[in-house]
N, CA, C and O atoms as a Tinker XYZ file with bonds, in Angstrom:
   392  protein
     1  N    142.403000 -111.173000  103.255000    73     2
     2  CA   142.470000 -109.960000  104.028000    64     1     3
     3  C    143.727000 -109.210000  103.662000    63     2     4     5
     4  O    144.864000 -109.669000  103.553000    81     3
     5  N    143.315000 -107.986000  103.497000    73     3     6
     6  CA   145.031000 -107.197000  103.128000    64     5     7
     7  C    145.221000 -106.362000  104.635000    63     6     8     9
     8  O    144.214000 -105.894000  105.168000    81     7
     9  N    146.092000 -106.263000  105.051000    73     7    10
    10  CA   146.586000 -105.232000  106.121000    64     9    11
    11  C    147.319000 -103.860000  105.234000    63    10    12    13
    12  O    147.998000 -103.972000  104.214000    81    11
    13  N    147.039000 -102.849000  105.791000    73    11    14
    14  CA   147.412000 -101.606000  105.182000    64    13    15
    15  C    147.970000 -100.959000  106.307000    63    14    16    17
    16  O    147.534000 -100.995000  107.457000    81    15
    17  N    149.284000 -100.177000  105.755000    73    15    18
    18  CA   150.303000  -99.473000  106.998000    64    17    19
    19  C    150.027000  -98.262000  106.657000    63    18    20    21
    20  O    150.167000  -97.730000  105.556000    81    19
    21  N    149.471000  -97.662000  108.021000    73    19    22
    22  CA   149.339000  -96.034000  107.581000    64    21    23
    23  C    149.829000  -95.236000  108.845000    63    22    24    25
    24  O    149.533000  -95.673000  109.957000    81    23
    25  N    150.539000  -94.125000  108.724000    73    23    26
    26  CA   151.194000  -93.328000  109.750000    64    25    27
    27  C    151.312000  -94.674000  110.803000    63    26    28    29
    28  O    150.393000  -94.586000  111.618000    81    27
    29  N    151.933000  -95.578000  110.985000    73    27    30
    30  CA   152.246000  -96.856000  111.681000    64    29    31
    31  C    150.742000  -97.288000  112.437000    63    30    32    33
    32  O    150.985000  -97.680000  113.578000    81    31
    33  N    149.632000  -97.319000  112.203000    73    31    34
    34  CA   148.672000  -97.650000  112.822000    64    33    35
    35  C    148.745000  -99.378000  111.504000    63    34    36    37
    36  O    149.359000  -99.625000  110.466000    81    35
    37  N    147.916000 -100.009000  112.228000    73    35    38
    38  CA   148.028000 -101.314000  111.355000    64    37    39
    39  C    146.688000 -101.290000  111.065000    63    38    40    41
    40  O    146.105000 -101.553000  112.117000    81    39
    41  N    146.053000 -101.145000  110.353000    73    39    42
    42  CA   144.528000 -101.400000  109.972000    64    41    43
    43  C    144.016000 -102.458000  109.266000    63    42    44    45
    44  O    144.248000 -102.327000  108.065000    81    43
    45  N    143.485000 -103.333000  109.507000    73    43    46
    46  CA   142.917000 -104.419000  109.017000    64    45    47
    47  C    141.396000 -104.235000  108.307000    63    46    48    49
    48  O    140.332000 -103.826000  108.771000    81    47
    49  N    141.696000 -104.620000  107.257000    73    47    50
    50  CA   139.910000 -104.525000  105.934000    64    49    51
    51  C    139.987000 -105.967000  104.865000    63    50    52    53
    52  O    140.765000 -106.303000  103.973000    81    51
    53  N    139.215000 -106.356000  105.248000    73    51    54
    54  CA   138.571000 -107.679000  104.382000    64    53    55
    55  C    137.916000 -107.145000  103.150000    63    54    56    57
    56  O    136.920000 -106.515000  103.503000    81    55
    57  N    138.062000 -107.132000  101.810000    73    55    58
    58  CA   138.071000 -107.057000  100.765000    64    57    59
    59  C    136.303000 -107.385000  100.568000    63    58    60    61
    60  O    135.659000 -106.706000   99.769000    81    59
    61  N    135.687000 -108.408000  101.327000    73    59    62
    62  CA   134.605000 -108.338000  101.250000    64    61    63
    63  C    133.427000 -107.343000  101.700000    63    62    64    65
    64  O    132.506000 -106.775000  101.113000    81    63
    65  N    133.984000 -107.415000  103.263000    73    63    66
    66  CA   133.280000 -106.218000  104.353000    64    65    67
    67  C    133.680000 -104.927000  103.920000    63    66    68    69
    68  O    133.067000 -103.955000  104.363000    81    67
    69  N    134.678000 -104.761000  103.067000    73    67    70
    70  CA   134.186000 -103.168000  103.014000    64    69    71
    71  C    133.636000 -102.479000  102.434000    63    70    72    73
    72  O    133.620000 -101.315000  102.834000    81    71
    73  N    132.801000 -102.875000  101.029000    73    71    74
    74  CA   131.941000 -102.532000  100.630000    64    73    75
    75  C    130.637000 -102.428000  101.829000    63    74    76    77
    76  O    130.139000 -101.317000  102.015000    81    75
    77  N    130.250000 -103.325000  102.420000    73    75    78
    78  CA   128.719000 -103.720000  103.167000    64    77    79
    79  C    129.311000 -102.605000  104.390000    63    78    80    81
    80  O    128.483000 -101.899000  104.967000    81    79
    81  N    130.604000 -102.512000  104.698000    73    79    82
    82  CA   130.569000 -101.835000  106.433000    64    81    83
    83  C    130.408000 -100.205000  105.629000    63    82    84    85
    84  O    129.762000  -99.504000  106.408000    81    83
    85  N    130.685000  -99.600000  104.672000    73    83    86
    86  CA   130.500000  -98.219000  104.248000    64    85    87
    87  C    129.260000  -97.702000  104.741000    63    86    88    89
    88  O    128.220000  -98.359000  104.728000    81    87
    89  N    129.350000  -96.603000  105.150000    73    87    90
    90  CA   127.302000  -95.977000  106.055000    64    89    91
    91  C    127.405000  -95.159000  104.961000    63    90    92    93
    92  O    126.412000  -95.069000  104.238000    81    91
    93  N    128.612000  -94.406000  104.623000    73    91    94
    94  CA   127.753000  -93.295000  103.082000    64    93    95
    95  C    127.469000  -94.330000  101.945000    63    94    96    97
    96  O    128.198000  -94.471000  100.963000    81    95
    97  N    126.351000  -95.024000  102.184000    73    95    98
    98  CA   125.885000  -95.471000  100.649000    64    97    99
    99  C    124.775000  -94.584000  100.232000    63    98   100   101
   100  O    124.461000  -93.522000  100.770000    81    99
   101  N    124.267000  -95.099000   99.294000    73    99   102
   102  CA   123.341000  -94.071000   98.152000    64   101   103
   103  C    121.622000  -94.685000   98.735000    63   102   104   105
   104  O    120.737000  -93.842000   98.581000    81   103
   105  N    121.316000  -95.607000   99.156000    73   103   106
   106  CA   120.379000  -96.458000  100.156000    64   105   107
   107  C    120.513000  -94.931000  101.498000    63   106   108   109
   108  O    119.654000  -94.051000  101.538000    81   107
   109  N    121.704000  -94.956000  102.411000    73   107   110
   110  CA   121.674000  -94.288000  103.480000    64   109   111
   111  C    121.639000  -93.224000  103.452000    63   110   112   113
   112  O    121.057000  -92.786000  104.444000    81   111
   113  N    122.110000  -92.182000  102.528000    73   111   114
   114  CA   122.139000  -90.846000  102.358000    64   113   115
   115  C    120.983000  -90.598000  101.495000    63   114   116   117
   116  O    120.392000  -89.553000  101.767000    81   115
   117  N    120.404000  -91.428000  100.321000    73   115   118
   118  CA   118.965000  -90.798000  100.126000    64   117   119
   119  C    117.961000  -90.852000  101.178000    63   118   120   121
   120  O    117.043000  -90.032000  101.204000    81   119
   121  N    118.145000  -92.223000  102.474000    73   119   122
   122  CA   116.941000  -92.703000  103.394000    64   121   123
   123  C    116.867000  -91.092000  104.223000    63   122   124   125
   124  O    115.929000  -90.397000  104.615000    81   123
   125  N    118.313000  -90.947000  104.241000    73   123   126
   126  CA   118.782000  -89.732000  105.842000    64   125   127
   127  C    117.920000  -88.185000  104.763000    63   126   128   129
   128  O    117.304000  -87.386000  105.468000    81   127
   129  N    117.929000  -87.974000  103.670000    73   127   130
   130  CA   117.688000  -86.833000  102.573000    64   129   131
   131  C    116.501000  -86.776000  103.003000    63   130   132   133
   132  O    116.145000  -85.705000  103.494000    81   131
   133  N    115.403000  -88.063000  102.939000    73   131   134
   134  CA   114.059000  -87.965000  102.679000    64   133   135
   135  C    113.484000  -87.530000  104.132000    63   134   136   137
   136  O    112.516000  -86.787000  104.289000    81   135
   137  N    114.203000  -88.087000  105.100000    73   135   138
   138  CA   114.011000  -87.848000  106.598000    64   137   139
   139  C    114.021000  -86.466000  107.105000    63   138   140   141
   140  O    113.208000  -86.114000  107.959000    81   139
   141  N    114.825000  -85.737000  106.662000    73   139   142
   142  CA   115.526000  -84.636000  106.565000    64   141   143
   143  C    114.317000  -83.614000  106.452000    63   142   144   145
   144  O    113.825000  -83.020000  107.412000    81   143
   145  N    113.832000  -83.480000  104.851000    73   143   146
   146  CA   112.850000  -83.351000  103.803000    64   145   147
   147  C    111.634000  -83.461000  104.694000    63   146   148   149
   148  O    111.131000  -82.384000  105.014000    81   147
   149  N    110.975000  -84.741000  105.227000    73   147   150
   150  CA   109.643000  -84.926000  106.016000    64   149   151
   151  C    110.154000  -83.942000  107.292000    63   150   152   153
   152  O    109.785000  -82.768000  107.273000    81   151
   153  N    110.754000  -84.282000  108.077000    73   151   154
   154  CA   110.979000  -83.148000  109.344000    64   153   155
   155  C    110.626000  -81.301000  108.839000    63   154   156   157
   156  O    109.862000  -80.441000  109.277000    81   155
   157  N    111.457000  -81.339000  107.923000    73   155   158
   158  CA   111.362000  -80.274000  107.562000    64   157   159
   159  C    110.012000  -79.800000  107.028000    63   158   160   161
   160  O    109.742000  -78.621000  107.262000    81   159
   161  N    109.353000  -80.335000  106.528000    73   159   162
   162  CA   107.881000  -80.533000  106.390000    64   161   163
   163  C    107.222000  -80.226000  106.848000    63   162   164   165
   164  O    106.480000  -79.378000  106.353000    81   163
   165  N    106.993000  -80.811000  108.396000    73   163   166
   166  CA   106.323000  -80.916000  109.214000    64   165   167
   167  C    106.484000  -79.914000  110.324000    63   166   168   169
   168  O    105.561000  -79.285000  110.841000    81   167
   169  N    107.812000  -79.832000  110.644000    73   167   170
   170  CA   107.977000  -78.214000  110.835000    64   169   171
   171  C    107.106000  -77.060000  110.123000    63   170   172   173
   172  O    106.296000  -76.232000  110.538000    81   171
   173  N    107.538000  -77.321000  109.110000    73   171   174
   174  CA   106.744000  -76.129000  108.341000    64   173   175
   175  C    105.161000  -75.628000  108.079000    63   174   176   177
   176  O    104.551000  -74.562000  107.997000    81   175
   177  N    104.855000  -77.205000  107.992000    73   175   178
   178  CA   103.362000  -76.958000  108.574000    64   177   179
   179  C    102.588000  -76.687000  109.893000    63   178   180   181
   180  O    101.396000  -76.379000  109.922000    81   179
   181  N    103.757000  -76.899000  111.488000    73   179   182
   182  CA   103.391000  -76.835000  112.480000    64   181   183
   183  C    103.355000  -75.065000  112.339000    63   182   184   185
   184  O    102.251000  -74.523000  112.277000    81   183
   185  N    104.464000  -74.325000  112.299000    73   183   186
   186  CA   104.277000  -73.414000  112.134000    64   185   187
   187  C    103.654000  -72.204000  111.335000    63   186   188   189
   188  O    103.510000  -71.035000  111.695000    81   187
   189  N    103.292000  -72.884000  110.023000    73   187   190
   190  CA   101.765000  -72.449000  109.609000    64   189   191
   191  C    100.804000  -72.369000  110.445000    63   190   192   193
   192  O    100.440000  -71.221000  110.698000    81   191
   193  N    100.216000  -73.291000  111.013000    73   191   194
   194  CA    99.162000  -73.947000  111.918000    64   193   195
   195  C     99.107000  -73.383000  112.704000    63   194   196   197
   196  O     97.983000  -73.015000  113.046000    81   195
   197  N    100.793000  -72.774000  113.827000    73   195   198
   198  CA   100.351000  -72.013000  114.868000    64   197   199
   199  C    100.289000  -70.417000  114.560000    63   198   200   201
   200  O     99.976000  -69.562000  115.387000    81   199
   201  N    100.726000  -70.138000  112.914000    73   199   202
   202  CA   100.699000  -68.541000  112.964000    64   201   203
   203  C     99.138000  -68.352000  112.224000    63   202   204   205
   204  O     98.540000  -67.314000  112.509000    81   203
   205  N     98.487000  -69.300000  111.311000    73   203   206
   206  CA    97.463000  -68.641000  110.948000    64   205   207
   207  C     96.336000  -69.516000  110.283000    63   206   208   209
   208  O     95.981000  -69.702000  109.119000    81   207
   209  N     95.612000  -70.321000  112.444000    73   207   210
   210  CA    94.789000  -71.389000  112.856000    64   209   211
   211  C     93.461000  -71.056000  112.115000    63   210   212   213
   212  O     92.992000  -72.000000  111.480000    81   211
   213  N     92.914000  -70.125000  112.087000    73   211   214
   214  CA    91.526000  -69.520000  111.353000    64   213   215
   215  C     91.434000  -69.860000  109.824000    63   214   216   217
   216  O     90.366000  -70.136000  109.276000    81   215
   217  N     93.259000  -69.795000  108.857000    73   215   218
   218  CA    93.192000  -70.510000  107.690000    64   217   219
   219  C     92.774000  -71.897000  107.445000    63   218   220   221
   220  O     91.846000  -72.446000  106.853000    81   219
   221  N     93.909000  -72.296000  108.189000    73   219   222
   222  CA    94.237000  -73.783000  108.394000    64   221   223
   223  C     92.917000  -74.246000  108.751000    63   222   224   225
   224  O     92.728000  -75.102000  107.887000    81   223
   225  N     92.091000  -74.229000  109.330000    73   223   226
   226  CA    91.074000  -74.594000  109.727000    64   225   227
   227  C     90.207000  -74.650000  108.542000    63   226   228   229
   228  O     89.762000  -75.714000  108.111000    81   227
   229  N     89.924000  -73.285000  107.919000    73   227   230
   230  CA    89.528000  -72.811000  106.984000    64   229   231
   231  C     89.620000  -74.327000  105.821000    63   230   232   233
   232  O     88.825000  -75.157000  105.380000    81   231
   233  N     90.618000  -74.123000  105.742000    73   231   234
   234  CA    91.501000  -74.821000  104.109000    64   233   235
   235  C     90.966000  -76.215000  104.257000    63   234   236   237
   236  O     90.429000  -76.635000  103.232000    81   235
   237  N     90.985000  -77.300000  105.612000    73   235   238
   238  CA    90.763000  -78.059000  106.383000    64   237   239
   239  C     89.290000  -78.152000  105.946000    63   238   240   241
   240  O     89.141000  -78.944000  105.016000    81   239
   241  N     88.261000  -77.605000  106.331000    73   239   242
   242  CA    86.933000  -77.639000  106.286000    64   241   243
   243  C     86.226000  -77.754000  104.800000    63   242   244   245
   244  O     85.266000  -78.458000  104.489000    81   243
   245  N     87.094000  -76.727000  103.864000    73   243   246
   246  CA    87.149000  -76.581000  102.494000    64   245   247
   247  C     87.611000  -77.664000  101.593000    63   246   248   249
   248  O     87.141000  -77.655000  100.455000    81   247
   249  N     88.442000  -78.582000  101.907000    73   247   250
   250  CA    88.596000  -79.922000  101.453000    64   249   251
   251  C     87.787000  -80.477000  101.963000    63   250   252   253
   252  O     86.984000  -80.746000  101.070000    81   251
   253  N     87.357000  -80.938000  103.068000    73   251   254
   254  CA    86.348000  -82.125000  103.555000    64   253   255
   255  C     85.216000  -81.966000  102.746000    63   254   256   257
   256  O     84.617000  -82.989000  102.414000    81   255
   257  N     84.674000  -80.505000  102.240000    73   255   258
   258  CA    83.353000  -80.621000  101.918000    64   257   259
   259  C     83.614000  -80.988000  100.613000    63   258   260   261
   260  O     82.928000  -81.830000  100.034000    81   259
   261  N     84.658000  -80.357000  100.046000    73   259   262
   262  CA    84.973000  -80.813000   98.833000    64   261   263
   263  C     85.072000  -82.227000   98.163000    63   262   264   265
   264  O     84.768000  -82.496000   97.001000    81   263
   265  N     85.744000  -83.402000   99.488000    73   263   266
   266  CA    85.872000  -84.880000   98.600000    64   265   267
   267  C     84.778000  -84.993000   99.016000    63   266   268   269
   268  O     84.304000  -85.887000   98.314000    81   267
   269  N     83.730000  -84.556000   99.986000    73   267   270
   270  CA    82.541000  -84.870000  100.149000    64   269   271
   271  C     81.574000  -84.630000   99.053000    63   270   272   273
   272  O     80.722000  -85.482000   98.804000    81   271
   273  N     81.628000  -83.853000   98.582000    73   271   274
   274  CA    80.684000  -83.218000   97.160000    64   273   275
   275  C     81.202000  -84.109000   96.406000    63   274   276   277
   276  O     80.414000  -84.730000   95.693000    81   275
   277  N     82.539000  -84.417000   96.333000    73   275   278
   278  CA    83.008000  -85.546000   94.930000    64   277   279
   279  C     82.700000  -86.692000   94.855000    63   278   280   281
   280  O     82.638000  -87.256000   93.763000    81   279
   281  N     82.336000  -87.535000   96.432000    73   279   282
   282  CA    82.437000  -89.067000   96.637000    64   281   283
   283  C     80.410000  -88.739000   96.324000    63   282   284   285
   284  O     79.697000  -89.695000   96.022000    81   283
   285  N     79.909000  -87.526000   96.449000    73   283   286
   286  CA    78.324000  -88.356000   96.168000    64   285   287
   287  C     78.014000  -87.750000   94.869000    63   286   288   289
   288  O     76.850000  -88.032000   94.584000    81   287
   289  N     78.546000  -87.068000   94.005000    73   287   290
   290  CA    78.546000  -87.252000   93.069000    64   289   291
   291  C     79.259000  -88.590000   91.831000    63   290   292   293
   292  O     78.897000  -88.797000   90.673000    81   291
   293  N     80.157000  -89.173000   92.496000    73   291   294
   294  CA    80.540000  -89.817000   91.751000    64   293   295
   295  C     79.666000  -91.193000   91.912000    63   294   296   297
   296  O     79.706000  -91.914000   90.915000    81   295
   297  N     78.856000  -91.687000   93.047000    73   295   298
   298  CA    77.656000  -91.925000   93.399000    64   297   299
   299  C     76.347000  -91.796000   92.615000    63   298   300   301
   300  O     75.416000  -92.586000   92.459000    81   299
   301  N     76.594000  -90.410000   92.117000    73   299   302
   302  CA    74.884000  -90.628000   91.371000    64   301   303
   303  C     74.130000  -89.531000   91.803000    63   302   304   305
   304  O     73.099000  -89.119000   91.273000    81   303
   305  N     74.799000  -88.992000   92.976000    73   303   306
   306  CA    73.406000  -88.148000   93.799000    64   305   307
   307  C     73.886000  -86.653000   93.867000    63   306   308   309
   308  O     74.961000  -86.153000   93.537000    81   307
   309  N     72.933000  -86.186000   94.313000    73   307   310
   310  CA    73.303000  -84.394000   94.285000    64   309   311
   311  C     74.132000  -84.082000   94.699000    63   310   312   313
   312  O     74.402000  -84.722000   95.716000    81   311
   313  N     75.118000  -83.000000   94.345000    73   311   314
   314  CA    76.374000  -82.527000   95.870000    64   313   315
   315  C     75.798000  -81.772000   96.398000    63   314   316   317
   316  O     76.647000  -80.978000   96.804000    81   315
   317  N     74.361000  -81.271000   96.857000    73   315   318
   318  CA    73.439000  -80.941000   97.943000    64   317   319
   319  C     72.756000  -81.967000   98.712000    63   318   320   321
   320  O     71.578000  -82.249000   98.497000    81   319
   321  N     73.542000  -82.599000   99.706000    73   319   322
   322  CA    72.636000  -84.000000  100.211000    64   321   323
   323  C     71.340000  -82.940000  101.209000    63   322   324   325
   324  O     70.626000  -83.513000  102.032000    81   323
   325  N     71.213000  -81.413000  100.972000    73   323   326
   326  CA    69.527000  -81.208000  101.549000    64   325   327
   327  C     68.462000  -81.078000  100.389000    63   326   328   329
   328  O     67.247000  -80.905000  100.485000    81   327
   329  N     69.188000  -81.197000   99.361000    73   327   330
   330  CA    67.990000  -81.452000   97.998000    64   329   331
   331  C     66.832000  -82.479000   98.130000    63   330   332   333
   332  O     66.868000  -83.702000   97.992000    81   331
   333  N     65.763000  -81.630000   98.444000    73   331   334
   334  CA    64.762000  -83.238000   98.004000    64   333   335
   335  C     63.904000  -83.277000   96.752000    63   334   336   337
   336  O     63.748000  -82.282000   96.044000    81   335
   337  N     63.372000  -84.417000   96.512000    73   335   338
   338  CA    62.510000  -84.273000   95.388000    64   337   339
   339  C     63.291000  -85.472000   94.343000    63   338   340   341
   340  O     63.869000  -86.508000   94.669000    81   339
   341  N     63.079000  -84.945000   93.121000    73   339   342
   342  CA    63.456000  -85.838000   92.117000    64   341   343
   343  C     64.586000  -85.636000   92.029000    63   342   344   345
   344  O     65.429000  -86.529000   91.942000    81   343
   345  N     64.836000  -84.353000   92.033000    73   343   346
   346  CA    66.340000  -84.137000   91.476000    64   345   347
   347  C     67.423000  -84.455000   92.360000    63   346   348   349
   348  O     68.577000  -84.484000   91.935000    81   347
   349  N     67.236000  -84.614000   93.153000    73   347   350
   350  CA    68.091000  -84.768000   94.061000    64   349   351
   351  C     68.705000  -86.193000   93.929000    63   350   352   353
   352  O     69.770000  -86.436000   94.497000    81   351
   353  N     68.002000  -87.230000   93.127000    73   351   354
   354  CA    68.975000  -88.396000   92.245000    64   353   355
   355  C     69.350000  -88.402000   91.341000    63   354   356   357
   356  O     70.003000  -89.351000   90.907000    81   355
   357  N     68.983000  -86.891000   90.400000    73   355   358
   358  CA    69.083000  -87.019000   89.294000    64   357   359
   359  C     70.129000  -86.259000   88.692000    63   358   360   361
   360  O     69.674000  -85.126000   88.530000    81   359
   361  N     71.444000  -86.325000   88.232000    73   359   362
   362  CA    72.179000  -85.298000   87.785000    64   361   363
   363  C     72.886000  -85.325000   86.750000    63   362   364   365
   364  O     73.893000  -86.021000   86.626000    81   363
   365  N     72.270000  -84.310000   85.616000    73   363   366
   366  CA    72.917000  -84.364000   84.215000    64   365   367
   367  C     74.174000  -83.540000   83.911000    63   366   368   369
   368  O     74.029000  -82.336000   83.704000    81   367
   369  N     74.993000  -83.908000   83.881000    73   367   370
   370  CA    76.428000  -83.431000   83.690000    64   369   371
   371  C     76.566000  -83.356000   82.329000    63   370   372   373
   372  O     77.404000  -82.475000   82.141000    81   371
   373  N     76.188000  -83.816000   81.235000    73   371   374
   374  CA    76.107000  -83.923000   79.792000    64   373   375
   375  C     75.592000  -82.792000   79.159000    63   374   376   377
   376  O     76.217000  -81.977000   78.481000    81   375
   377  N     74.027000  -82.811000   79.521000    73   375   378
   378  CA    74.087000  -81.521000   79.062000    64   377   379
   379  C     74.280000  -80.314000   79.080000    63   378   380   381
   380  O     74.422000  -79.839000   80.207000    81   379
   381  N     74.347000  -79.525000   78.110000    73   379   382
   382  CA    74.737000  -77.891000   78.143000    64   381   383
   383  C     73.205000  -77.041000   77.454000    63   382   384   385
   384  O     72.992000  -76.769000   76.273000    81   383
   385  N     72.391000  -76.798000   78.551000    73   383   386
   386  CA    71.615000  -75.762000   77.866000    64   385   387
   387  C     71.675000  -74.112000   77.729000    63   386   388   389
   388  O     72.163000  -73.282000   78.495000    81   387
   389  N     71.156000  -73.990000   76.765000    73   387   390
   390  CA    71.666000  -72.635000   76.119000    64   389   391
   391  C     70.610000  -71.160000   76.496000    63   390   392
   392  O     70.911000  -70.054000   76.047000    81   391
């Protein structure tokens, strides 16, 4: 342990602990950055959301149908699940007719 004299206060630091007792490490100030970053985020999208709900909704509805068209095509089947008939299992992505 070293003792250090400063403006007469006596301060005591163990050579080991003071690396581990430091809070600005590069662990704590990137964790506190990213925290920071998500708040701020989420802010930002609340207030999207409450200035312009008819988009958001919009944008919202427009993805769902979208991984929806992707997950039954990647399936095999039409991205019209009201297709009936043959085609409606059948879908050629290969060809290009002219």
């Amino acid at each position: 342990m070293a003792i250090q004299v400063i403006s007469g206060l006596d301060l005591v630091a163990s050579d080991r602990t003071q690396s581990s007792m430091e809070i600005l490490s590069k662990n704590t100030l990137t964790t506190a950055g990213v925290m920071v970053a998500a708040g701020t985020g989420v802010a930002g999208a609340a207030v999207l959301a409450a200035a312009l709900p008819a988009q958001i909704a919009t944008a919202a509805a427009l993805s769902g149908g979208l991984i929806y068209a992707g997950d039954r095509q990647s399936k095999g089947l039409s991205i019209n699940p009201f297709a009936k008939g043959a085609d409606a299992t059948t879908v050629d992505t290969t060809a290009i007719k002219a």
